[in-house]
C-alpha positions, 0 to 999 in steps of 0.5 A: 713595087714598081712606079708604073704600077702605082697608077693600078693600085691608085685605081684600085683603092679608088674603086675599094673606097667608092664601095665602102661609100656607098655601102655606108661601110664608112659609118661606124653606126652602120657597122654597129647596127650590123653587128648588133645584128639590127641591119645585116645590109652588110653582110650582103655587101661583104658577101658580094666583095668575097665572091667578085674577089675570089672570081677577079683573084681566081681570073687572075692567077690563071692568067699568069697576072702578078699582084700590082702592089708586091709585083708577086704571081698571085698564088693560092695560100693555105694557111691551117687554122691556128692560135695566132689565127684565132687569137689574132681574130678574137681580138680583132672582133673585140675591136671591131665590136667596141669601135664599129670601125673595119680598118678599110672603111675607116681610112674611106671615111676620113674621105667623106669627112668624119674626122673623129675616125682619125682617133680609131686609126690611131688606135689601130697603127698603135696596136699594130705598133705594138705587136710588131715591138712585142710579138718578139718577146712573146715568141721567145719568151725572153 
């Protein structure tokens, strides 16, 4: 990535984590709530982040734009339905269910001060870690 691109990518995490604030996205109790299907607030905030993005992201590649962070034309990617989808999903939900915490909103919440979420995203680079370190194995068996 280019360094005079930083500054868009600053501008746009700034504007990302803005909205998980004031969305209440940042509180794990929140989220909770939503899952436990008590508070559906936030299915309207990410139904409304998918359509502004596909909009922004539709603009974009028409406009021959390249993505600030990879400096790659934005393109459309279809990707067919598979395991690792629906494995990579199903874990993903089991986390998300046990935690309350989204990786985005987590980050955003070290922001407003909730320190304890630091635990999660812990959990996560850990989890990450150790899918790239495994994933190898469990592609080839070896």
């Amino acid at each position: 990535m280019a360094d005079r691109r930083l500054p868009v990518v600053f501008v746009g995490g700034l504007i990302f984590g803005a909205g998980l604030a004031i969305s209440r996205m940042v509180r794990p109790e929140v989220v909770l709530s939503f899952l436990r299907l008590e508070d559906l607030g936030l299915l309207f905030v990410m139904g409304g982040a998918a359509v502004v993005t596909g909009v922004v992201i539709a603009l974009a590649t028409r406009s021959g734009r390249t993505a600030p962070l990879t400096g790659r034309p934005y393109t459309r990617r279809l990707k067919s339905m598979d395991r690792n989808v629906l494995l990579g999903g199903a874990i993903f939900g089991v986390g998300w269910g046990i935690s309350g915490v989204c990786p985005g909103a987590a980050i955003a919440s070290v922001g407003v001060g909730n320190w304890p979420i630091l635990a999660a995203i812990a959990g996560m680079l850990a989890g990450a870690y150790l899918q790239a370190a495994l994933w190898p194995l469990l592609v080839t068996g070896e």
